[in-house]
C-alpha positions as CSV (number, residue, x, y, z in Angstrom):
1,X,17.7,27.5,-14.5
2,X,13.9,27.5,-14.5
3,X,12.4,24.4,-13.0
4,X,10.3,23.4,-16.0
5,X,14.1,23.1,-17.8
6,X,15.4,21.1,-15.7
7,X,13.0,18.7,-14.6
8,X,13.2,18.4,-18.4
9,X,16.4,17.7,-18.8
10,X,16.3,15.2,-16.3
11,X,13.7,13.4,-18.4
12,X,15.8,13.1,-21.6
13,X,19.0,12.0,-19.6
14,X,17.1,9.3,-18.3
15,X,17.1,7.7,-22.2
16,X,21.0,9.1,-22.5
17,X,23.2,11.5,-21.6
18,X,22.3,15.5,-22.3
19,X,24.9,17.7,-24.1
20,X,25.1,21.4,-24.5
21,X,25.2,22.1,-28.2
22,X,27.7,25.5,-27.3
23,X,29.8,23.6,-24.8
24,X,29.7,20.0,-25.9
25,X,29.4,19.6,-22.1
26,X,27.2,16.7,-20.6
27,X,24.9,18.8,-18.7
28,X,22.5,15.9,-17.8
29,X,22.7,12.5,-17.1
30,X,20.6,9.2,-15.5
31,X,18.4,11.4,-14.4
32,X,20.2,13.9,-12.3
33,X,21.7,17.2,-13.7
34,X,25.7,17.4,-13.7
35,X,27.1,19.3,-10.8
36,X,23.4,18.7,-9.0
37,X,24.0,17.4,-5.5
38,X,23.3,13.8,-5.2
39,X,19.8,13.0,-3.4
40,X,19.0,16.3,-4.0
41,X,14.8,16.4,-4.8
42,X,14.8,12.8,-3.4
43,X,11.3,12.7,-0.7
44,X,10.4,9.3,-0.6
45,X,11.1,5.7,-0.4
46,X,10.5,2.3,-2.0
47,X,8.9,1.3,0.9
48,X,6.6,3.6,1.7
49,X,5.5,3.9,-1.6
50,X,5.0,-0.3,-1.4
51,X,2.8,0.9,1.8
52,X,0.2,3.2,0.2
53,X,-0.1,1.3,-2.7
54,X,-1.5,-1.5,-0.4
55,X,-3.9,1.2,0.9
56,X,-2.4,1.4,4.2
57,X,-2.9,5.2,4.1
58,X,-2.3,5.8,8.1
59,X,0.7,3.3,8.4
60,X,4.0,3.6,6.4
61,X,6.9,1.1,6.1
62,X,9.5,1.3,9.0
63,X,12.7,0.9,8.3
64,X,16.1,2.2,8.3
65,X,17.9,4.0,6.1
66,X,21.8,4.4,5.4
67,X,23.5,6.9,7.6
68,X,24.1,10.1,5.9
69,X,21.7,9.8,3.4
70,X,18.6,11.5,2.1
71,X,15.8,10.7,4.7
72,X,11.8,9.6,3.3
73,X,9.8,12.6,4.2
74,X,7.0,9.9,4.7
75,X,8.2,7.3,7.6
76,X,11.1,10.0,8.5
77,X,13.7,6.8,8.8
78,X,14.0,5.1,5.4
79,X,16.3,6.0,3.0
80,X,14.7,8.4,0.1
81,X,15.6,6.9,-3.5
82,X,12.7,8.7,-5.3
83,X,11.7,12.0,-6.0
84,X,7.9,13.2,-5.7
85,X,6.9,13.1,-9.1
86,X,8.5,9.4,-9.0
87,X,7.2,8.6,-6.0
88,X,3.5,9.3,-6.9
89,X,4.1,7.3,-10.4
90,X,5.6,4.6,-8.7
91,X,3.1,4.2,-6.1
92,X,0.1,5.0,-9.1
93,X,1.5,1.6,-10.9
94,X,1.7,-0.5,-7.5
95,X,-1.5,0.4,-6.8
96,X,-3.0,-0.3,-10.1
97,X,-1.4,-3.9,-10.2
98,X,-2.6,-4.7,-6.8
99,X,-6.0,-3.7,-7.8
100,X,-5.6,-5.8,-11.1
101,X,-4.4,-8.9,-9.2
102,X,-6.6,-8.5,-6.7
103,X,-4.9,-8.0,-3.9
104,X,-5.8,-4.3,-3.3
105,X,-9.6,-3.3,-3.2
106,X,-10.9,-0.5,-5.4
107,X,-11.9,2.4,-4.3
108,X,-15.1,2.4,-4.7
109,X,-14.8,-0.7,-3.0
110,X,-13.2,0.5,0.2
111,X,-16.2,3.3,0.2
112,X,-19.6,1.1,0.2
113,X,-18.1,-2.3,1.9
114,X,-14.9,-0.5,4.0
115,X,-16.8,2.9,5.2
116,X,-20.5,1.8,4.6
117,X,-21.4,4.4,1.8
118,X,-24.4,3.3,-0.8
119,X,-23.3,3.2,-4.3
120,X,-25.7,4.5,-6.6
């Protein structure tokens, strides 16, 4: 199955599940195909994306993950619960609130106060 169907029918599943019209099999659903190994595409955890989001860009979350299961391709310890396009969504809307509420700089405010550039 090409990649641009499936990671399609993962979208729609996550609203429902996904039947084949021929089959009246449920081919997709919550996000994961049927028969698709669990954890299978996962990269990246919670936690790490909590990590960058907060602009600490050289250190990620440590923590440990459940034995056996899919390992963050980030820290290398945590548990991976998100796959990449997911992980850079998730870790697009952290960083966005923590900009918002002010809790996160901007970038172009880590540039001229953090690193010293001159803003134009």
């Amino acid at each position: 199955m090409p990649p641009q169907l499936r990671a399609a029918l993962k979208q729609m599943s996550r609203r429902g599940p996904v039947i084949d019209v021929a089959t009246r099999e449920i081919v997709a659903e919550a996000g994961e195909l049927v028969g698709e190994e669990p954890g299978e595409g996962l990269v990246g955890c919670l936690e790490c994306a909590r990590a960058v989001a907060l602009g600490w860009f050289g250190g990620i979350a440590r923590h440990v993950g459940m034995e056996g299961a899919p390992v963050c391709v980030l820290c290398g310890e945590g548990e991976a619960t998100l796959t990449a396009v997911d992980w850079f969504a998730m870790t697009g809307q952290l960083a966005a609130a923590r900009t918002a509420d002010g809790s996160r700089r901007t970038w172009r405010d880590d540039a001229v106060k953090g690193l010293g550039a001159r803003g134009l």
